[in-house]
C-alpha positions, 0 to 999 in steps of 0.5 A: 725062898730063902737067900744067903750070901756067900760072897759081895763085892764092890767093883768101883771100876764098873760101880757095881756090887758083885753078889754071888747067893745061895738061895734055898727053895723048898717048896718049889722050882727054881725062883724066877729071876724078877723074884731075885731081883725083888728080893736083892733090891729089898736087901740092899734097898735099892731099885729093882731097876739096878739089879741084874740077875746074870746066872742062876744055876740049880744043881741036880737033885737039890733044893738049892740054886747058886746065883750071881747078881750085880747091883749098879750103882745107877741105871746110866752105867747098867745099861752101859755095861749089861749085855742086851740079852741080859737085861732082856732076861730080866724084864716081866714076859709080857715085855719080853715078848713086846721086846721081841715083837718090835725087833721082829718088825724092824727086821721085816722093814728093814729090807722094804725101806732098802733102796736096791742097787745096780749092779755095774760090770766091772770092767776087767784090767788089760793084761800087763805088758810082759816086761822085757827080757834082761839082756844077760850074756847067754841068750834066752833057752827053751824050758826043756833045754834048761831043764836037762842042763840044770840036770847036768850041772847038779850031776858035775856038782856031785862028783868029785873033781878028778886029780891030775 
């Protein structure tokens, strides 16, 4: 496995470096990511602990991945700042599937240990009463009644007025 650095960066907002690698595998697949790890940490001559293999991508025919890591500065601020699946991703297989395992039981407890709840009626509101009218000059009309008149005031509206 052979790695090339294309780009570093220092982020002293994250306090992290961000490092983007080219890394050549001749002689076989893609490299594992606890492979890269070892490796980057070896570099820069850290823990293997603060390094975090984001994304490794093979393209197609080649015998070349294009990686992006990230080396913290301490493990508080790393576990902080990675997303769980992230470091997820970067631990051993048999811790991954320990990992997985005790999730699997929480969630199988988790509805046990739930107490259940009645439930209660709801009770349903008395209809408001209709507030009353607004006394106005014209008593009130039935729909139809209104209806044709407001037919008749749109037709007046659209004729001219006659001249005398």
């Amino acid at each position: 496995m052979e790695l090339k650095i294309k780009k570093d960066e220092y982020n002293p907002l994250l306090k992290r470096k961000e490092v983007y690698a080219d890394v050549g595998h001749e002689n076989g697949g893609s490299p594992s990511r606890l492979a890269l790890r070892d490796a980057v940490a070896s570099k820069y001559g850290v823990k293997s602990e603060s390094v975090y293999v984001v994304d490794i991508h093979t393209r197609t025919g080649t015998q070349e991945s294009e990686c992006i890591i990230q080396v913290y500065d301490d493990l508080a601020t790393a576990k902080l700042i990675v997303p769980e699946y992230i470091r997820v991703r970067n631990l051993p297989s048999e811790e991954r599937t320990k990992l997985r395992e005790q999730k699997a039981k929480k969630k199988e407890e988790k509805p046990k240990e739930a107490p259940k709840k009645e439930a209660k009626p709801k009770e349903t509101a008395a209809p408001a009463p209709k507030e009353q009218a607004k006394e106005s000059k014209e008593p009130t009309k039935e729909p139809k009644e209104a209806a044709k008149e407001s037919k008749e005031t749109s037709k007046q509206k659209g004729k001219e007025p006659e001249a005398k």
